[in-house]
RODO-2510 file (C-alpha; in nm, 4 decimals, decimal comma):
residues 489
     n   res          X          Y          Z
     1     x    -2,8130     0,8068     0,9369
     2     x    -2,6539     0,7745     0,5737
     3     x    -2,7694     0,4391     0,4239
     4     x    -2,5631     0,1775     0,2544
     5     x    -2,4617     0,2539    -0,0999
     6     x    -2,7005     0,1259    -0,3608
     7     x    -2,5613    -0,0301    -0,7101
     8     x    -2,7125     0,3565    -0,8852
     9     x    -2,5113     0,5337    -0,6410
    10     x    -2,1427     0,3235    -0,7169
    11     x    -2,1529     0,3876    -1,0568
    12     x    -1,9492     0,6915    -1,0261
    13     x    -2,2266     0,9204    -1,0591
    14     x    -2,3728     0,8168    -1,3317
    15     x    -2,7349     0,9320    -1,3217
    16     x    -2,9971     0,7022    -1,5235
    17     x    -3,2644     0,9049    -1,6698
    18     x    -3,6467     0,7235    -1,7135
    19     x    -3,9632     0,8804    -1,8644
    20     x    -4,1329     0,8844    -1,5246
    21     x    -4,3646     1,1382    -1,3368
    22     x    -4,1324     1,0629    -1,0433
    23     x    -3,8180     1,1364    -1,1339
    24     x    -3,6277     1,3070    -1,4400
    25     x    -3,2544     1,1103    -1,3821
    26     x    -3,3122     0,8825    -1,1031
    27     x    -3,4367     0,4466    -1,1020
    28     x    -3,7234     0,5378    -0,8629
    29     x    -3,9175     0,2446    -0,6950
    30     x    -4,1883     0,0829    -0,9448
    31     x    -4,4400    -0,1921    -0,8758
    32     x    -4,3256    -0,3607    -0,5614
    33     x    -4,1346    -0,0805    -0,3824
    34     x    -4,0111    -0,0516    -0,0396
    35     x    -4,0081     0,2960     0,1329
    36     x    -3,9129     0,1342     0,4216
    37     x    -3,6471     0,3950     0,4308
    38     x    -3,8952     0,6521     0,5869
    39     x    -3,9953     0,4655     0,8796
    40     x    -3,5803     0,4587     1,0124
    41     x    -3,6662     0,7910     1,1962
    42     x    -3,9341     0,6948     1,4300
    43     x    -4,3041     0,9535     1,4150
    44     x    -4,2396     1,1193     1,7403
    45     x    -3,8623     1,2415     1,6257
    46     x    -4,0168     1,3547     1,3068
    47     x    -4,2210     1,5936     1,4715
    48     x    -3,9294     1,7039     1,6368
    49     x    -3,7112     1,7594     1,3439
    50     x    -3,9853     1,9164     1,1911
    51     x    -4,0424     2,1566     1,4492
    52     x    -3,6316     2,2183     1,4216
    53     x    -3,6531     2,2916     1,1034
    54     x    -3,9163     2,5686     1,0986
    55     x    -3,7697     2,7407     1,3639
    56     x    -3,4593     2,7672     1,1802
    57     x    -3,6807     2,8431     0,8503
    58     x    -3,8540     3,0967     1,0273
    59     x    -3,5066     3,3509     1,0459
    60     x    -3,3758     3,3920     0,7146
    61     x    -3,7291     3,5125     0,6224
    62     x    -3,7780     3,6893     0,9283
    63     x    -3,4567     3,9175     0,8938
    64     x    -3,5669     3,9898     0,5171
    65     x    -3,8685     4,2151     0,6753
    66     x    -3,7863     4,3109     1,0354
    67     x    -3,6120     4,6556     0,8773
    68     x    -3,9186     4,7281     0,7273
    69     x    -4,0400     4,8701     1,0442
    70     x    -3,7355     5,0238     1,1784
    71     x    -3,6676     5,2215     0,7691
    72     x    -3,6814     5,5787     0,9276
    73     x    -3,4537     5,4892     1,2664
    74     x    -3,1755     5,2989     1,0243
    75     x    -3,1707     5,5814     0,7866
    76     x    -3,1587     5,8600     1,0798
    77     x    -2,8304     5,6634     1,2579
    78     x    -2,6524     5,6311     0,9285
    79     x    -2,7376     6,0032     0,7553
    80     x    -2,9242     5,8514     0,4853
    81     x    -3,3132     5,7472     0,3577
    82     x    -3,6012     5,5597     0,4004
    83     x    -3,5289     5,4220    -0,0157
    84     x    -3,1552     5,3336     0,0743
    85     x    -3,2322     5,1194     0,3836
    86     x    -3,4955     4,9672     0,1855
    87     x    -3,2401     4,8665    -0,1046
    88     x    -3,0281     4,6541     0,1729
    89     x    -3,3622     4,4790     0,2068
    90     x    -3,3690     4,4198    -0,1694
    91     x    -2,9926     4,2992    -0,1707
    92     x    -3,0711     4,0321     0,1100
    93     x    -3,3482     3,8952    -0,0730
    94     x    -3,0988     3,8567    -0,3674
    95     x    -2,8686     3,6870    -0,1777
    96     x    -3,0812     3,4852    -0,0762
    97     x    -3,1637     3,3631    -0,3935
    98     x    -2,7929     3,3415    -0,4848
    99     x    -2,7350     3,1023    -0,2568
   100     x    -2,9359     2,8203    -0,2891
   101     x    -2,7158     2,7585    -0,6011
   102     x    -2,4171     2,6602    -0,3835
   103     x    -2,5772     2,5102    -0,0598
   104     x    -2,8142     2,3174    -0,2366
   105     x    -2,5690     2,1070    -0,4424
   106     x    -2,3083     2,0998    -0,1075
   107     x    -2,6064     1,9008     0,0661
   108     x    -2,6105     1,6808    -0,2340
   109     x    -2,2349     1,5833    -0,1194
   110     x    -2,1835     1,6276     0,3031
   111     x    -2,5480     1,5879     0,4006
   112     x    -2,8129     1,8299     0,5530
   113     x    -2,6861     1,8111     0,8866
   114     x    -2,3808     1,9739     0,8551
   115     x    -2,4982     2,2786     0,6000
   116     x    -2,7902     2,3536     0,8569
   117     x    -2,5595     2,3609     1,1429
   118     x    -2,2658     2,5717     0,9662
   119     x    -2,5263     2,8165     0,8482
   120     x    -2,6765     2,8417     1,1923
   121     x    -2,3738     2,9456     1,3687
   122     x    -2,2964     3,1967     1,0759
   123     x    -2,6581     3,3483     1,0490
   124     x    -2,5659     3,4406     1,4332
   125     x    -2,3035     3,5796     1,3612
   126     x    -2,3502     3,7822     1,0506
   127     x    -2,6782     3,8926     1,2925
   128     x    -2,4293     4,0123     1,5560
   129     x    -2,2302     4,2014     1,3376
   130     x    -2,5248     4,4044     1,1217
   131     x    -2,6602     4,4898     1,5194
   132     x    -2,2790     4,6206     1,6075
   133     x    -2,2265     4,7806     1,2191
   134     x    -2,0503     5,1504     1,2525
   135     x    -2,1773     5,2549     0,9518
   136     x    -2,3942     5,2092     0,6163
   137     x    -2,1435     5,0059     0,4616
   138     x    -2,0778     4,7645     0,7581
   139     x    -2,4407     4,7408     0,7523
   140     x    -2,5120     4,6349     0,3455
   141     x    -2,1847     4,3500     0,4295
   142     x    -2,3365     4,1900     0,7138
   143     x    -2,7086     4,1944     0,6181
   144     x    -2,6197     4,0313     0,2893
   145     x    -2,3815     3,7758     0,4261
   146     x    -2,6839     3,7063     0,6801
   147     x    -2,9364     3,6124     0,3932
   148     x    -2,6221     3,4162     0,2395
   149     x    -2,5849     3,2245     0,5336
   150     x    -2,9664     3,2204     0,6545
   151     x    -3,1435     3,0413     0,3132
   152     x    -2,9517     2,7115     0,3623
   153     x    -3,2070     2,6677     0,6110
   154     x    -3,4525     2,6629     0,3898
   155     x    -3,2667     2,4489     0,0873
   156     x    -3,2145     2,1752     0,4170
   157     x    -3,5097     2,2149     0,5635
   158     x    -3,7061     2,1176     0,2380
   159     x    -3,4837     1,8251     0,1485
   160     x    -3,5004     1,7187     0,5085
   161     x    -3,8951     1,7047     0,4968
   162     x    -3,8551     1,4817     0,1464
   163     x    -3,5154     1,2699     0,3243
   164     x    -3,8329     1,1310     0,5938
   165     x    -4,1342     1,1722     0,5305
   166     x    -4,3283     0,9261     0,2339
   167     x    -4,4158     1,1701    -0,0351
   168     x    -4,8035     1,1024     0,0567
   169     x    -4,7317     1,2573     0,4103
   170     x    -4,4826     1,5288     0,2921
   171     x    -4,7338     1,7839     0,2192
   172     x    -4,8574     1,8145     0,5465
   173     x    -4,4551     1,8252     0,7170
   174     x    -4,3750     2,1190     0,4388
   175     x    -4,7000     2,2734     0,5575
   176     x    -4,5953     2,3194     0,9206
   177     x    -4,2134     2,4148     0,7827
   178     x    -4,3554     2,6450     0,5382
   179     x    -4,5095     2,7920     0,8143
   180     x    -4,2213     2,9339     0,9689
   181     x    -4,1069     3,0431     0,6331
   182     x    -4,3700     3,2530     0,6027
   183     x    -4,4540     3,3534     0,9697
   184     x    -4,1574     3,5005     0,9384
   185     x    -4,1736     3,7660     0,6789
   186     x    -4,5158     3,8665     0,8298
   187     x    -4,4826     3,8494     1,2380
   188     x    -4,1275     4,0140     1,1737
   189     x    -4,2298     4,3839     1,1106
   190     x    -4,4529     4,3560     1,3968
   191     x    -4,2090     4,2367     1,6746
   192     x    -3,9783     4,5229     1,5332
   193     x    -4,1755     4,7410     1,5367
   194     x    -4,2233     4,6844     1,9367
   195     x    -3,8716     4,7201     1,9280
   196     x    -3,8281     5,0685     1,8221
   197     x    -4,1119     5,1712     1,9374
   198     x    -3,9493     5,2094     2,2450
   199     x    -3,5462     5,0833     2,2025
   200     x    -3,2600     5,1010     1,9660
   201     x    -3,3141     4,9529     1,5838
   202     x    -3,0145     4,7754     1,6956
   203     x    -3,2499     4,5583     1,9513
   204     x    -3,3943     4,3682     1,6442
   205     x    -3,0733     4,1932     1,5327
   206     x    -2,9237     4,1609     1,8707
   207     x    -3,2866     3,9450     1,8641
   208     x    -3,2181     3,7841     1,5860
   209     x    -2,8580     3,6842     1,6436
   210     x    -2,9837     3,5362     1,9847
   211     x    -3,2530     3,3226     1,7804
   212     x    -3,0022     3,2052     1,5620
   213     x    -2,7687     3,0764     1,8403
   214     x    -3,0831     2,9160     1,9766
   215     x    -3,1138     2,7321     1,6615
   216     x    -2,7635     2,6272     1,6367
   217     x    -2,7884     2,4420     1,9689
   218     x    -3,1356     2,2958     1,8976
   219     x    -2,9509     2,1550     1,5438
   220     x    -2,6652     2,0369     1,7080
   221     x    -2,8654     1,8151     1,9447
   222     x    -3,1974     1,7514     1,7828
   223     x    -3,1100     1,7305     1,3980
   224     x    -2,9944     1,3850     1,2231
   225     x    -2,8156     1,3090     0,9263
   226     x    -3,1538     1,2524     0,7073
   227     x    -3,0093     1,2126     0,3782
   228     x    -3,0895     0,8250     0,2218
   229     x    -2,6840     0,8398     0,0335
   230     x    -2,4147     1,1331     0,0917
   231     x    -2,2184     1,1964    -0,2776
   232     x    -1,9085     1,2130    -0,0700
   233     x    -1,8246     0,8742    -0,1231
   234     x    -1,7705     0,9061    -0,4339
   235     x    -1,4530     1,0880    -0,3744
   236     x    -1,2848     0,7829    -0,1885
   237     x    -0,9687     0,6611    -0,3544
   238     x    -0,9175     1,0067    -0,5785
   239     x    -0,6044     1,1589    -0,5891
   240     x    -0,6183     1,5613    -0,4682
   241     x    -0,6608     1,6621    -0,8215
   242     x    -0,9229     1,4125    -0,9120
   243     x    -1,0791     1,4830    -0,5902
   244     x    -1,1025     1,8674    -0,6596
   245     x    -1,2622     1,8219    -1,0030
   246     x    -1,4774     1,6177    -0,8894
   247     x    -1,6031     1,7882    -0,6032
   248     x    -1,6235     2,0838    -0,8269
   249     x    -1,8580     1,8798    -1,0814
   250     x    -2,1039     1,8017    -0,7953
   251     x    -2,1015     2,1389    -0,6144
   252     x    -2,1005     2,3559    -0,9228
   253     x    -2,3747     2,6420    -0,9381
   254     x    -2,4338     2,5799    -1,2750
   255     x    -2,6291     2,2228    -1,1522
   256     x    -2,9183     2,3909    -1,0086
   257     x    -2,9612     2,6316    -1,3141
   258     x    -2,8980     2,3992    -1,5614
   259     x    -3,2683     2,1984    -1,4376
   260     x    -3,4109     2,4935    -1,6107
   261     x    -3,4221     2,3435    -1,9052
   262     x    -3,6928     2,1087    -1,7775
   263     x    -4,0571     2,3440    -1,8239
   264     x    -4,2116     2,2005    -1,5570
   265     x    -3,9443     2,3039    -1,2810
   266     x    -3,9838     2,6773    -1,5032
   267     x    -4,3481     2,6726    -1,4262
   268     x    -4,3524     2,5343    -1,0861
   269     x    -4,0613     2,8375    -1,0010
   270     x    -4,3047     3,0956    -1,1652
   271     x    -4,6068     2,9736    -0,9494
   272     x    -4,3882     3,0721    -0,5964
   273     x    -4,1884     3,3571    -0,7655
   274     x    -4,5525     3,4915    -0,8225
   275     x    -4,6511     3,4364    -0,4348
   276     x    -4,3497     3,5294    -0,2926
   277     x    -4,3854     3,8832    -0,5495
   278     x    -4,7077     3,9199    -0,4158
   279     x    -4,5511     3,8577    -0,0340
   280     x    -4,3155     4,1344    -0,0180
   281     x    -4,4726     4,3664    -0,2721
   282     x    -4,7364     4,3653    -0,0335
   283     x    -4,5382     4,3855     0,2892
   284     x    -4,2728     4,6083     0,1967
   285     x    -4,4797     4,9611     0,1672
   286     x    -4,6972     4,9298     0,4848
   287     x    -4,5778     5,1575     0,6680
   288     x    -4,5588     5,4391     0,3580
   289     x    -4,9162     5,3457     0,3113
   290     x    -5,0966     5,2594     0,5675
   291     x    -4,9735     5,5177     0,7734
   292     x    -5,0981     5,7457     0,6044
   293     x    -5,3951     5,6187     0,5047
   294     x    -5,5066     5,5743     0,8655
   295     x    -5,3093     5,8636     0,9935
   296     x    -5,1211     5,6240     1,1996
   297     x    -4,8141     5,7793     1,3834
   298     x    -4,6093     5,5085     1,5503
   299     x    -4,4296     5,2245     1,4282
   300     x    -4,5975     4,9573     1,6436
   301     x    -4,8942     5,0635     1,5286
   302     x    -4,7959     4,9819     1,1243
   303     x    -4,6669     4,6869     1,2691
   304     x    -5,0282     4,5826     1,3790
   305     x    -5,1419     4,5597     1,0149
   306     x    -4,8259     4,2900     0,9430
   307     x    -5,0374     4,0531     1,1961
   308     x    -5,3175     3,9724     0,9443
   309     x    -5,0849     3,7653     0,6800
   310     x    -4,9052     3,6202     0,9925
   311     x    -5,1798     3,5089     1,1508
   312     x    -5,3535     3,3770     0,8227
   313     x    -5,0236     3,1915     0,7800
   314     x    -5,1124     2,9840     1,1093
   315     x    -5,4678     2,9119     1,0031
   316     x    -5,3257     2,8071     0,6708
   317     x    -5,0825     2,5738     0,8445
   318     x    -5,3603     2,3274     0,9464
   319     x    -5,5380     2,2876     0,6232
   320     x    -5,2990     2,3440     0,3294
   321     x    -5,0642     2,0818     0,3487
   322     x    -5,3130     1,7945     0,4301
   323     x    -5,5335     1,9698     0,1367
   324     x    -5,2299     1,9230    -0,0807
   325     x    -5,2206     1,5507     0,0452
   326     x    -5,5961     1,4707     0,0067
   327     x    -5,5368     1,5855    -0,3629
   328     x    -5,2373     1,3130    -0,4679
   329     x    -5,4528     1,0481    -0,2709
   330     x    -5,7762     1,1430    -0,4467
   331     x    -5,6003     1,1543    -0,7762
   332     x    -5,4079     0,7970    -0,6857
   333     x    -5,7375     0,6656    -0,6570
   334     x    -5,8767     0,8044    -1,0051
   335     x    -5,5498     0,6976    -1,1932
   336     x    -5,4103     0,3897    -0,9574
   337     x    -5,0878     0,5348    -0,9693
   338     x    -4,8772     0,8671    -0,8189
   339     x    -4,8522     1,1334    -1,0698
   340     x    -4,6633     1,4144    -0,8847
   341     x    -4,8334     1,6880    -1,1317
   342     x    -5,1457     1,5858    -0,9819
   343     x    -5,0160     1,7805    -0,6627
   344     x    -5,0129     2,0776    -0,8489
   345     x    -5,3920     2,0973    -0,8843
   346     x    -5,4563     2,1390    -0,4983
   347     x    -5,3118     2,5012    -0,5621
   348     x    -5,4742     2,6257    -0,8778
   349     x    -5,7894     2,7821    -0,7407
   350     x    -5,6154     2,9721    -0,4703
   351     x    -5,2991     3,1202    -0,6953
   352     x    -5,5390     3,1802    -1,0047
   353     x    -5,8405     3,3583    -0,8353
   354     x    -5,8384     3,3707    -0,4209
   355     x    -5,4421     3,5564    -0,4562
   356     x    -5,5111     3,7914    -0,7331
   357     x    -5,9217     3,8646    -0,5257
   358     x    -5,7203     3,9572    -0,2568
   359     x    -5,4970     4,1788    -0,4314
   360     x    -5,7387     4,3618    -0,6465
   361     x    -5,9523     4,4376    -0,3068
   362     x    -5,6650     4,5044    -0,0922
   363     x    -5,5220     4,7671    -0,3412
   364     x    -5,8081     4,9374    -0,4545
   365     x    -5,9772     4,9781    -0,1264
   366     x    -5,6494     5,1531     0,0232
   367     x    -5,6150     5,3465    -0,3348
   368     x    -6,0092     5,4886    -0,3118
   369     x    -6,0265     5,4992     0,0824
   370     x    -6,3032     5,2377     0,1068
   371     x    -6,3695     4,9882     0,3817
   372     x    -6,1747     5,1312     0,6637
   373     x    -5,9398     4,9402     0,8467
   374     x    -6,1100     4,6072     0,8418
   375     x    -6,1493     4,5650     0,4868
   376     x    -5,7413     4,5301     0,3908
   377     x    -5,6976     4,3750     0,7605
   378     x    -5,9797     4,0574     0,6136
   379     x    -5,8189     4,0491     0,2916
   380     x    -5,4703     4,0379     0,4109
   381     x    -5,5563     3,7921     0,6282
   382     x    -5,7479     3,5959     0,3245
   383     x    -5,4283     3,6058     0,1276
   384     x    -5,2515     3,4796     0,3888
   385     x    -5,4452     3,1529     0,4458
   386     x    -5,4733     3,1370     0,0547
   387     x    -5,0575     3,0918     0,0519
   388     x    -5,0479     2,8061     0,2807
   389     x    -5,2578     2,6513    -0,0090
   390     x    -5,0191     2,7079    -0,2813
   391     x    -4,6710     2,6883    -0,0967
   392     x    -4,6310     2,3188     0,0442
   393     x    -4,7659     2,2026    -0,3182
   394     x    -4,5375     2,3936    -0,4971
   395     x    -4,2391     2,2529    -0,2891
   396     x    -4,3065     1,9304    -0,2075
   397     x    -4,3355     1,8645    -0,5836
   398     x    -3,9983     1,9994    -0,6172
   399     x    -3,9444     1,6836    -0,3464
   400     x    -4,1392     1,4704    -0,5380
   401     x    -4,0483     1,4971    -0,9125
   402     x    -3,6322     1,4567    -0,9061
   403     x    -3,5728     1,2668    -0,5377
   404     x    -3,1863     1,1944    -0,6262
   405     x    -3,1082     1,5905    -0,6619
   406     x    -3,4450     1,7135    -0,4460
   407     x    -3,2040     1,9703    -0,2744
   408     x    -3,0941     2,1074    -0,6212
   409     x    -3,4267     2,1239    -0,7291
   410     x    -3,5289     2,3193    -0,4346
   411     x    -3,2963     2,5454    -0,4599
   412     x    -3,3305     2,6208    -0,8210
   413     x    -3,7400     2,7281    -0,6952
   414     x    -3,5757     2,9622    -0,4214
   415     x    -3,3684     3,0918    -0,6513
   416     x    -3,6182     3,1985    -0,8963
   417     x    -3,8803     3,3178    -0,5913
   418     x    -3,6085     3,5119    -0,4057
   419     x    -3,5303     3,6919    -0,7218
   420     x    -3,8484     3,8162    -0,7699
   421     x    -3,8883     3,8855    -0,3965
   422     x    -3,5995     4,1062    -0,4524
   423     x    -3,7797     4,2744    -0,7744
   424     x    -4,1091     4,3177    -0,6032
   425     x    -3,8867     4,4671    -0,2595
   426     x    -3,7136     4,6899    -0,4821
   427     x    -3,9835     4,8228    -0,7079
   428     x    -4,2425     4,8386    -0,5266
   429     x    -4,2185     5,1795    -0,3307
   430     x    -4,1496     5,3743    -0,6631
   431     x    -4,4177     5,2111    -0,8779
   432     x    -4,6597     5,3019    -0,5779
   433     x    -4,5658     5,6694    -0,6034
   434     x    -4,5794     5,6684    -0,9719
   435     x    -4,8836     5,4186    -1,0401
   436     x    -5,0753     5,3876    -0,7485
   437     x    -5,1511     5,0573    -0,4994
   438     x    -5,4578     5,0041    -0,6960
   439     x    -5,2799     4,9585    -1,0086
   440     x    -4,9882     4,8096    -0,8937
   441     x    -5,1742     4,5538    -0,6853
   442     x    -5,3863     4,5017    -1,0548
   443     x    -5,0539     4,4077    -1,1943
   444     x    -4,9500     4,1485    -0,9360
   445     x    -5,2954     3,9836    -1,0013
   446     x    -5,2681     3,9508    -1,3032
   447     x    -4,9105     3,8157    -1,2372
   448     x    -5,0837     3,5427    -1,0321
   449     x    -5,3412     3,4316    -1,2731
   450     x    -5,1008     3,4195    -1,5523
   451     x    -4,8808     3,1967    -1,3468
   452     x    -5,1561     2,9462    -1,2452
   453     x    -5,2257     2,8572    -1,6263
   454     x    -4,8833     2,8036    -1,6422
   455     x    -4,8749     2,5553    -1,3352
   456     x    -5,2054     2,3783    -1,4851
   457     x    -5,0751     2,3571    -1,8006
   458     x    -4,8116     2,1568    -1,6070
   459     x    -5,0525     1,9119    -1,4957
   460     x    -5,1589     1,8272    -1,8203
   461     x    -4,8116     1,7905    -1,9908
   462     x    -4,5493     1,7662    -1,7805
   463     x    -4,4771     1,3644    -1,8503
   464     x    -4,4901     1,4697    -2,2479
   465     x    -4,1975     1,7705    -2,1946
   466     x    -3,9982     1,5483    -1,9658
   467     x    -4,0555     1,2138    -2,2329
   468     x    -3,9287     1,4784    -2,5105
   469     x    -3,6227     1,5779    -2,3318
   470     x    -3,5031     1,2595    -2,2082
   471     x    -3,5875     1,0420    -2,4942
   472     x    -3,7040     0,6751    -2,4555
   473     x    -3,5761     0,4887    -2,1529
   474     x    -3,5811     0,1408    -2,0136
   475     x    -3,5359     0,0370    -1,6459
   476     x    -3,1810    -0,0741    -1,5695
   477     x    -3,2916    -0,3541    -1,3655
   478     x    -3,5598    -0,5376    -1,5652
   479     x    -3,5102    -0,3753    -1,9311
   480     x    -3,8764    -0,2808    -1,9453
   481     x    -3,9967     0,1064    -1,9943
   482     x    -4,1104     0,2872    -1,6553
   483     x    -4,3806     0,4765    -1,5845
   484     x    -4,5559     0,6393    -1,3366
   485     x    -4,4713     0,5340    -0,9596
   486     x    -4,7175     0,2326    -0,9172
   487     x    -4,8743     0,1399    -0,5986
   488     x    -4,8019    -0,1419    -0,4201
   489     x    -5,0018    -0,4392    -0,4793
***
């Protein structure tokens, strides 16, 4: 489904930078564009890719919490503790923000297709292999390698979304993806702790690994090539040297850090390295605290409470992307042209004072023994809804604001969340013991709100940071400045 190379794409790589809200290095379509390009897939196999794609986003994220539930059984088989099993869980959320550095730039070069497909059929079989593991060791290998594997779901997935959808529509398709990205984490714990409840621990990733052979059939036969140009060409004609450095130049790690230097792409990062703290600083402890809190005695029934943010995650599905649309169209209208900062402002209110509500609630009922159960089950739940607000704005502006490198760009945000999900997973249990929920739950609030003046402060001045760093520019075609992506007449 590659299309023809365009006259930017021949030029050996060359990247042209323009002062535009679109795009930081890339001639995007002005005035009179075409975007015909999004109507080669037809609606109806949209849906279905879609649909592909959040299964397959739903694992990675799935495996990071299904331990959670199972902490006391893993440590029992392998002679060890409830904080040792718990820092495999912090490892695999490192890896998995590790490796959007290297798949995201790949997908730059051989397409989406392929990287979802090869990471499918490894994510079942890194699963197989932490459900057979002998021992602790065995077990830290293969759960890493999973998360290593299971993220360049989530790179594709993304760029997929932006590769069909027109970026007026996109916030409603990363909606129902998102969803499964953040089903997963929640609905995880639960279904393990059914598991071991009444089987082995090792039930859960014999589980998983069948899931992830599921999705590497359903990519196989229902997944395109959706990228609009594959970098590959560019390799045509080089000798094996000039081929290696160059591949090396396009696939290097250093790419997706290196768009750090762009504040906006900071500040968007901060805005879901804050939600996705909040996630698993919230998820992780659970069962340490609500179990006791509620003198609960049996995994499955910890694994109850997990159902609140899942379920608020479905509710959120249907209203936070096409919220995050309804912005940029409402904006388009006030301005007359597509700003992609103006997405931004569809998640303010929720990451700046719903979130950190939430938190402070959630915390200090569970630190003073107030509300009973319903009171953290509503606000969990809350929170949960709230995220689905936040999460397809933050990424489909990734999408949105550097189209020629949108994988890299995504990546670079997973990066940045996933090491913070790691932080708050690791963390989190001994700042609880030393601190107290209430306080610690103060801190991620505060976390939030600090964030969300970042991310508006983006809205205001994110052309004038990106004007500063690239300087002056002039469309290649017509010699005239660009702006902002103007509608068509």
């Amino acid at each position: 489904m590659s299309l023809p190379p365009t006259e930017a794409s021949l030029d050996g790589g060359a990247l042209h930078h323009i002062p535009s809200h679109v795009s930081h290095d890339i001639p995007m379509p002005v005035a009179n564009s075409d975007d015909s390009v999004y109507d080669r897939v037809p609606p109806h196999r949209k849906v279905v890719i879609t649909c592909v794609l959040a299964l397959c986003g739903f694992l990675a994220p799935m495996s990071s919490t299904t331990v959670l539930s199972a902490l006391p059984e893993v440590a029992s088989t392998f002679n060890s503790t409830g904080s040792i099993i718990n820092l495999t869980n912090a490892i695999y959320l490192l890896f998995m923000g590790i490796s959007p550095c290297f798949w995201g730039p790949i997908s730059q070069v051989y397409g989406r297709r392929w990287i979802c497909f090869t990471g499918a059929l490894l994510f079942f079989a890194c699963s197989l292999g932490t459900a057979l593991s002998p021992n602790l060791p065995a077990f830290f290998v293969f759960r890493a390698l999973t998360a290593f594997q299971g993220t360049s779901f989530l790179i594709v997935g993304s760029s997929c979304i932006g590769d069909i959808y027109r970026p007026t529509e996109r916030g409603t398709a990363l909606s129902w993806f998102m969803s499964g990205t953040l089903i997963g984490p929640a609905i995880g714990p639960f279904i393990a702790g059914v598991i071991v409840t009444y089987r082995s621990w090792r039930v859960i990733f014999y589980l998983q690994a069948a899931l992830g052979g599921l999705a590497t059939v359903l990519v196989f036969f229902f997944l395109p090539e959706t990228i609009h140009q594959k970098r590959s060409h560019e390799l045509a004609g080089l000798s094996f040297g000039q081929k290696a450095g160059r591949l090396w130049q396009m696939t290097n790690p250093l790419r997706v850090i290196k768009l750090y230097r762009y504040p906006n792409l900071i500040l968007a990062a901060a805005g879901s390295s804050a939600l996705v703290w909040n996630m698993y600083s919230l998820l992780t402890p659970i069962r340490y605290i609500i179990n006791p809190r509620f003198n609960l005695t049996t995994p499955i029934q910890s694994g109850l409470f997990y159902l609140a943010p899942g379920v608020g995650y479905i509710v959120g599905t249907f209203m936070g992307g096409r919220w995050a649309d309804h912005t940029v169209k409402k904006w388009i209208e006030i301005r007359g042209v597509r700003v992609p900062e103006d997405r931004l402002r569809s998640c303010i209110p929720f990451l700046g004072a719903v979130i950190p509500g939430c938190m402070l609630i959630y915390g200090w009922s569970i630190e003073k023994k107030a509300g009973g159960i319903p009171l953290p089950v509503i606000v969990m739940f809350l929170q949960g809804v709230a995220q689905l607000f936040c999460f397809p704005s933050l990424n489909t502006y990734c999408l949105d604001v550097m189209q020629s490198r949108s994988a890299e760009v995504v990546a670079g945000n997973y990066l940045a969340r996933y090491l913070f999900a790691a932080a708050g997973s690791a963390v989190v249990l001994p700042a609880v013991e030393k601190i107290g929920v209430g306080w610690f739950s103060t801190v991620s609030a505060l976390f939030l709100v600090v964030v969300a003046v970042g991310v508006h402060v983006t809205t205001v001045w994110g052309k004038s940071w990106r004007d500063k760093i690239d300087g002056p520019k002039q469309d290649k075609v017509s010699a005239r400045p660009v702006d902002d992506e103007k509608l068509p007449a």
